[in-house]
C-alpha positions as CSV (number, residue, x, y, z in Angstrom):
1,X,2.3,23.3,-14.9
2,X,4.8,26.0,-13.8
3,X,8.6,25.2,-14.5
4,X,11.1,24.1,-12.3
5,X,12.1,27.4,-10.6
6,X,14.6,25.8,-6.9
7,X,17.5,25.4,-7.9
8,X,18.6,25.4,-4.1
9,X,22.0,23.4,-3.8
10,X,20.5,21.8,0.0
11,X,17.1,20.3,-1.1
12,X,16.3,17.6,-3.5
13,X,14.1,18.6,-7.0
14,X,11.3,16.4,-7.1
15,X,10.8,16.0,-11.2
16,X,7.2,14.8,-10.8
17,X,5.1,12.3,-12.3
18,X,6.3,11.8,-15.8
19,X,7.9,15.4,-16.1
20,X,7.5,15.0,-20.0
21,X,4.5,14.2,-20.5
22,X,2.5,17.3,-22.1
23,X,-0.9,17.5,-20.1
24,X,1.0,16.4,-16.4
25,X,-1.0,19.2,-15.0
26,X,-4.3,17.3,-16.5
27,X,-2.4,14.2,-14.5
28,X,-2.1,16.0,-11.1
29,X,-6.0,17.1,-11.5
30,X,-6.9,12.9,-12.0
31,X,-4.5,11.7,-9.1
32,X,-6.3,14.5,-7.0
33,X,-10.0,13.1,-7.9
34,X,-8.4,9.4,-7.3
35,X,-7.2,10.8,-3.7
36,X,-10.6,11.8,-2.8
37,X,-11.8,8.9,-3.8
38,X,-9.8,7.0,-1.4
39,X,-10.3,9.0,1.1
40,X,-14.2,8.7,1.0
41,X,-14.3,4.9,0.1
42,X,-11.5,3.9,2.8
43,X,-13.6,6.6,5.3
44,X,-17.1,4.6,4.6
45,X,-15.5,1.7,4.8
46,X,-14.2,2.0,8.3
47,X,-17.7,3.9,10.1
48,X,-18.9,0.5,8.4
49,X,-17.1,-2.1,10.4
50,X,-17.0,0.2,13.3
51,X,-20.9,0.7,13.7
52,X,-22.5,-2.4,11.7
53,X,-22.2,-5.5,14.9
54,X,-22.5,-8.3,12.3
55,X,-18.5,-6.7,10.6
56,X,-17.2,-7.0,14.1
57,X,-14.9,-10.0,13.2
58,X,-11.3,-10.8,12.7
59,X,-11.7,-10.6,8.6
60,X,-12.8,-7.3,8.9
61,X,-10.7,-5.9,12.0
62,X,-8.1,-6.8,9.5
63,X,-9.8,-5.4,6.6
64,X,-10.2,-1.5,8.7
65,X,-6.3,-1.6,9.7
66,X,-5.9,-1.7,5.9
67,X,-8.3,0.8,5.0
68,X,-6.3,3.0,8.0
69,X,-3.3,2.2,6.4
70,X,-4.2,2.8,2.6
71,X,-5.7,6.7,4.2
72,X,-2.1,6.9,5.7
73,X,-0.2,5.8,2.6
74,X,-1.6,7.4,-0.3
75,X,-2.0,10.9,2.1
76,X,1.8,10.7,2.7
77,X,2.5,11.4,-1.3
78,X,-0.5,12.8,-2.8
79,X,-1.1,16.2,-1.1
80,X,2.4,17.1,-1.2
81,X,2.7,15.9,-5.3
82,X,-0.5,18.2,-5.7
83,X,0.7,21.8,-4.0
84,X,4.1,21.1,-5.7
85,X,2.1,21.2,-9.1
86,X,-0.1,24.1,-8.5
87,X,2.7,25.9,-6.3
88,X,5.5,25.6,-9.2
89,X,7.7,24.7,-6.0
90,X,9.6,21.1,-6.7
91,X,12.0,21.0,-4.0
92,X,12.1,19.3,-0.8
93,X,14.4,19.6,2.0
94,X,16.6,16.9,3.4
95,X,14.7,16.5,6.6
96,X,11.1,16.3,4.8
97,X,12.6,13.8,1.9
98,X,13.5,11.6,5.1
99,X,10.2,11.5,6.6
100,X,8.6,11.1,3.7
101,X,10.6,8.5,3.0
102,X,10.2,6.9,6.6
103,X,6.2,6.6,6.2
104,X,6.5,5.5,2.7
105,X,8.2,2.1,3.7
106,X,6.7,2.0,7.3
107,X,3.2,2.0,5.7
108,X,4.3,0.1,2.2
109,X,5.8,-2.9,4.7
110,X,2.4,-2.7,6.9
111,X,0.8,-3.4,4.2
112,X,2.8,-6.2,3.0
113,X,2.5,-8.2,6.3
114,X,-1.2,-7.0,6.6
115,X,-2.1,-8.6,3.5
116,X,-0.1,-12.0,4.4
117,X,-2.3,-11.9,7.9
118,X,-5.5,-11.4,5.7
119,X,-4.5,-14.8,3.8
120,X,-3.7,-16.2,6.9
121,X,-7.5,-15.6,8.1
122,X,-8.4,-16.9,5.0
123,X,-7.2,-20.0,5.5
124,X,-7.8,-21.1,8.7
125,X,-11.6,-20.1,7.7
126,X,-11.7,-22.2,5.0
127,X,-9.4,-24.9,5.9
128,X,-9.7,-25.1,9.6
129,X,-13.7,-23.6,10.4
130,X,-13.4,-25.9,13.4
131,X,-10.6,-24.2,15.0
132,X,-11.1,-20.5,13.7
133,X,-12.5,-19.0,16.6
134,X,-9.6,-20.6,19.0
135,X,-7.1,-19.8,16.9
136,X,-8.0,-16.2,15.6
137,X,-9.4,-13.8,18.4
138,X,-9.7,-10.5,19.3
139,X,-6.3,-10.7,20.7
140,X,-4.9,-12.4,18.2
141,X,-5.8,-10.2,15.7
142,X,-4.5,-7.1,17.8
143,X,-1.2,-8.6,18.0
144,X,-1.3,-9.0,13.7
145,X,-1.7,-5.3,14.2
146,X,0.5,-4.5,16.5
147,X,3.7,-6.6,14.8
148,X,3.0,-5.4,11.2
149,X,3.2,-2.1,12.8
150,X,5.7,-1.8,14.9
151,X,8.1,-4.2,13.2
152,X,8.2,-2.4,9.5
153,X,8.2,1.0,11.7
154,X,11.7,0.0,13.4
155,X,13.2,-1.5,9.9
156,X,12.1,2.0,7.9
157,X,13.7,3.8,11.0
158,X,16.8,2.3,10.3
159,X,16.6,1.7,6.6
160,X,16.1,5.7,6.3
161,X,18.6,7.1,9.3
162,X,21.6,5.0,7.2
163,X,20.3,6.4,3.6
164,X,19.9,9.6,4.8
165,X,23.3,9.7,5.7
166,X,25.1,8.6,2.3
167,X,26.7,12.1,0.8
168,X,24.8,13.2,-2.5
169,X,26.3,15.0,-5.3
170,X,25.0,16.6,-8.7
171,X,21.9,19.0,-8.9
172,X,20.2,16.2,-6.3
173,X,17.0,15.4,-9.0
174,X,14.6,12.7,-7.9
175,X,13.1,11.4,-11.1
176,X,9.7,10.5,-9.3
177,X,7.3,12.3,-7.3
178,X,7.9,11.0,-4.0
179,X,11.5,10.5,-1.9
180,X,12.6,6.7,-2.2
181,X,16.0,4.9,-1.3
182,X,16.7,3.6,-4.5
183,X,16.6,7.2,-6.1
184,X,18.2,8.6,-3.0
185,X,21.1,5.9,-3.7
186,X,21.6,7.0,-7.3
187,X,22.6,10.4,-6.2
188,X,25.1,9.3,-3.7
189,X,28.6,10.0,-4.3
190,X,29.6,7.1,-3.1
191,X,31.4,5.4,-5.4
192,X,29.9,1.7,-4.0
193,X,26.6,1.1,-2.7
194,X,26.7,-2.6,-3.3
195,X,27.0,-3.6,-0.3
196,X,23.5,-1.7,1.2
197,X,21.7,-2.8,-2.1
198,X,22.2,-6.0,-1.1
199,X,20.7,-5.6,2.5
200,X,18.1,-3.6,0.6
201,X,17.0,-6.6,-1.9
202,X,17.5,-8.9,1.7
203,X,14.6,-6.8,3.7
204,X,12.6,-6.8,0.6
205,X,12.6,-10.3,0.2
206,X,11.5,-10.3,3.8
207,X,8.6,-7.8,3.6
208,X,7.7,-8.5,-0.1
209,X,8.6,-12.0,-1.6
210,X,8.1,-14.0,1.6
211,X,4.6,-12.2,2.5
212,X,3.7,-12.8,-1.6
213,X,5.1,-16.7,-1.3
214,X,2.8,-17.2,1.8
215,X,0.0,-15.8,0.5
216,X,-0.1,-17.6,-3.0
217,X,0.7,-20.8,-0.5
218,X,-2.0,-20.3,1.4
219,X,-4.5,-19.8,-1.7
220,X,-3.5,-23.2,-3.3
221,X,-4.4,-24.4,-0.1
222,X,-7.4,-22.5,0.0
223,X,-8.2,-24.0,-3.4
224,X,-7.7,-27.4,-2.7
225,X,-10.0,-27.4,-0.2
226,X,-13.1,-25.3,-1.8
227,X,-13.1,-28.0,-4.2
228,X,-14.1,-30.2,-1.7
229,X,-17.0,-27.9,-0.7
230,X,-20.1,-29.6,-1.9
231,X,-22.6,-27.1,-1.2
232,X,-22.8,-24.4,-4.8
233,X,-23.6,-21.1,-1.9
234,X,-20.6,-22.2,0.4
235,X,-18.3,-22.4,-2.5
236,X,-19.5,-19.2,-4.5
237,X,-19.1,-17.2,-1.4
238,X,-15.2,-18.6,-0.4
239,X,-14.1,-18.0,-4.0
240,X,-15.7,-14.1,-4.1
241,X,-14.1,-13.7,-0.7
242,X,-10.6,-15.3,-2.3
243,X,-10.5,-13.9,-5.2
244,X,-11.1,-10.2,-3.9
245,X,-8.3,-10.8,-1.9
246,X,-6.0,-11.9,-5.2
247,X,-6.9,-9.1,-7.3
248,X,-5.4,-6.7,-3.8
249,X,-2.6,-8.8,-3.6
250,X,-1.5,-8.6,-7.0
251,X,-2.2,-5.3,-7.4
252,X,0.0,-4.4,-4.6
253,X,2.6,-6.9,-4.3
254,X,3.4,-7.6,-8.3
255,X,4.7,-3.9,-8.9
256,X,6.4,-4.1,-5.7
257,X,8.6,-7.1,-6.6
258,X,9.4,-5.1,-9.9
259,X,10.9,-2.2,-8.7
260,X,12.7,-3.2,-5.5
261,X,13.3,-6.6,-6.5
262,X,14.9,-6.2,-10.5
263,X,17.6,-4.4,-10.8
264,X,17.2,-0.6,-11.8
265,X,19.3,-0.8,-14.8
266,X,16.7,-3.3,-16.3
267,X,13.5,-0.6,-16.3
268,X,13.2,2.9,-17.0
269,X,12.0,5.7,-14.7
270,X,9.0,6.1,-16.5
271,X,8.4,2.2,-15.8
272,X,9.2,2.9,-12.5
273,X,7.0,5.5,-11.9
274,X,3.9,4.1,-13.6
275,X,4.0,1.1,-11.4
276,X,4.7,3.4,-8.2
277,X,1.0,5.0,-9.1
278,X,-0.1,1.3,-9.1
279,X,0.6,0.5,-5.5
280,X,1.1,4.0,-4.1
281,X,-2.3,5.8,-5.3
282,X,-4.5,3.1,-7.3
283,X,-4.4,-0.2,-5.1
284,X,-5.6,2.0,-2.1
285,X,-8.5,3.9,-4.0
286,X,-9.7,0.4,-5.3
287,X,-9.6,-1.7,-2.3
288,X,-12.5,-0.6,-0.8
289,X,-14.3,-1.1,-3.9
290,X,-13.2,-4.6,-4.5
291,X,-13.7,-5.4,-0.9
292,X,-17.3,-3.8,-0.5
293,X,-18.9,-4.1,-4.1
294,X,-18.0,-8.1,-4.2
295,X,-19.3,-8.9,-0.4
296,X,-22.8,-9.8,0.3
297,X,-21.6,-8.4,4.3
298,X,-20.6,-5.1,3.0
299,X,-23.0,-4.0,0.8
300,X,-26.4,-5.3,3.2
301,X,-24.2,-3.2,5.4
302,X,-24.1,0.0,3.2
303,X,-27.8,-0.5,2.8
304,X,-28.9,-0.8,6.5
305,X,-26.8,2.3,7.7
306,X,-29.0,4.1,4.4
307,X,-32.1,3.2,5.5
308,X,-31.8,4.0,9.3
309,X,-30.2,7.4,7.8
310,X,-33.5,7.9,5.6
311,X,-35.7,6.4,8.2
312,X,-34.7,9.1,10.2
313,X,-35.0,11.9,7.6
């Protein structure tokens, strides 16, 4: 990988993934194969529920404004991390750090509140069949949509506009490979940022722990009532369906809660970064696979659009 050649006093020098670590260019070449990855599994996943009838519900309307959003997401850090690398170029300008940063927490807090609505489907499914279809329509599910949208859209506006703004001293190095507020904060010359920390850990607890709390709520729930479930098919198909959903959750929202919700001074960048690549680049490259490979609906899917495709071969 070539050397850190802009030194330009105006633009921030993104150090990369791990910067010290001896094969990162071999790293760059694995994050690029995961990126394609995504890119087709996410794709496949949404021509699915758009031309199979049977996926036309609320559980998967849901589950293709998350594939959308995981394409969006891992598309806003990837391509840039990648020409940096083979380029030799490390800096970024002010503007471009902001609006990186801007789709960074718009689509990391649509996720959050996507995820919540997905448990929130869950649940009325399992423990409320009766009134599913009353309560969760087409409507419904478009507003879901709309608000995780639109709401973390407005916050990351103004969350970026006032971060943006604090004065930054010293050779302006981001130890990551993408623009964040927290390393944007520890390059301010301020000599107190308390204060905006503290609105900082307040949104996250609104956009991370509360989503997290509701969604481990509504699984006990969930839980409570499978056991109930008498019939062996009914309750193997509610706990795949559940516990697909965990394994996104936790891949997702556990790293989150570490590195906006601990204090920085208790974890290392390299902590930092590793579980950036969790949420950032590997939860959206295995969500399609969790959510496809353990549902009966996705895969008989996958095999009808194959055999109309070879039929009409």
């Amino acid at each position: 990988m070539a050397k850190i050649n802009d030194t330009s006093t105006t633009d921030f020098i993104l150090l990369g993934l791990f910067p010290e670590f001896q094969y990162a260019s071999l790293l760059v070449y694995l994050i690029l194969l995961v990126y394609l990855i995504t890119l087709t599994g996410n794709s496949i996943l949404i021509f699915l529920i758009w031309v199979d009838s049977h996926l036309h519900t609320p559980m998967y309307f849901l589950l293709s404004q998350l594939s959308i959003i995981d394409l969006f997401y891992i598309s806003s850090l990837v391509p840039k991390m990648v020409v940096n690398c083979f380029l030799g170029k490390h800096s970024t300008s002010r503007i471009g750090c902001g609006v990186q940063m801007f789709f960074c927490r718009t689509l990391g807090g649509a996720e959050c509140l996507l995820l919540t609505f997905m448990s929130y489907d869950q649940f009325l499914a399992v423990c409320n069949p009766l009134r599913y279809t009353i309560i969760i329509n087409s409507k419904i599910c478009l507003l879901m949509a709309v608000t995780s949208w639109t709401g973390v859209a407005l916050n990351s506006l103004v969350q970026t506009t006032y971060t943006m703004r604090f004065p930054v001293c010293g050779l302006k190095k981001i130890n990551n490979f993408f623009c964040e507020i927290p390393a944007i904060l520890k390059l301010s010359c301020e000599e107190d940022t308390s204060d905006y920390e503290m609105v900082l850990f307040m949104v996250s607890i609104i956009f991370i722990l509360t989503p997290f709390s509701l969604v481990v709520t509504s699984y006990i729930r969930i839980f409570l009532a499978v056991l109930t479930i008498k019939s062996p098919e009914g309750r193997k198909k509610s706990e795949s369906t559940r516990s697909s959903h965990l394994i996104v959750v936790s891949l997702y929202l556990g790293p989150a809660i570490v590195v906006y919700m601990i204090p920085g001074s208790s974890h290392t960048p390299a902590l930092d970064q590793g579980l950036s690549v969790i949420y950032t680049i590997l939860t959206p490259m295995l969500n399609p696979l969790i959510y496809s490979l353990r549902n009966k609906e996705v895969v008989w899917a996958i095999k009808k659009t194959l055999g109309k495709y070879l039929i009409s071969k």
